[in-house]
C-alpha positions as CSV (number, residue, x, y, z in Angstrom):
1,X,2.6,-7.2,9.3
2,X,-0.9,-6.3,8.1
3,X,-3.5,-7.9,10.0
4,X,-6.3,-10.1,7.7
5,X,-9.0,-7.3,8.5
6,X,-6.9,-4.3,7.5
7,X,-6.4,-6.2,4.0
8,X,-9.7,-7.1,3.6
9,X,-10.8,-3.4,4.0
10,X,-8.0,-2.0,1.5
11,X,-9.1,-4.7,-1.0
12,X,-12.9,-3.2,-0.9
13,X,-11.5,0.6,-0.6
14,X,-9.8,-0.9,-4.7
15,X,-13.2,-1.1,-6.1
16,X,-14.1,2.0,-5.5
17,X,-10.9,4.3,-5.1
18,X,-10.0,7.2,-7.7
19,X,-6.9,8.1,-6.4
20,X,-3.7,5.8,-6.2
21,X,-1.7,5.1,-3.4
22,X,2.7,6.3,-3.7
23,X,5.0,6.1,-1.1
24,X,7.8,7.9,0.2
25,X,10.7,5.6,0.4
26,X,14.7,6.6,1.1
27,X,15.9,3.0,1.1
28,X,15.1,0.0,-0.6
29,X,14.2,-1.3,3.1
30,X,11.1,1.4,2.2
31,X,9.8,0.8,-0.5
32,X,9.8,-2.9,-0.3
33,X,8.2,-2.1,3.2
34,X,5.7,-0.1,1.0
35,X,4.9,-2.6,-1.6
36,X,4.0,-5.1,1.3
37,X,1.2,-2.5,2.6
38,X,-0.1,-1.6,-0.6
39,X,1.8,1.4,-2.0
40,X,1.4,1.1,-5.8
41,X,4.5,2.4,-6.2
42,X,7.3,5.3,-5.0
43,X,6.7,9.1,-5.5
């Protein structure tokens, strides 16, 4: 589970990233898992 502060500082880190975020997933386990922590999608 992500903890409220962890969100708070990804949510900041949005306004002001270039880059976006993939995962690596092998199962749909991982990239749901992924998806929950912010991965903007699977690469």
């Amino acid at each position: 589970q992500v903890n409220q502060y962890f969100r708070t500082v990804l949510e900041w880190s949005n306004d002001l990233r270039t880059l976006g975020v993939l995962a690596n997933a092998d199962t749909p386990e991982d990239a749901a898992r992924a998806r929950r922590f912010g991965a903007e999608g699977i690469g």
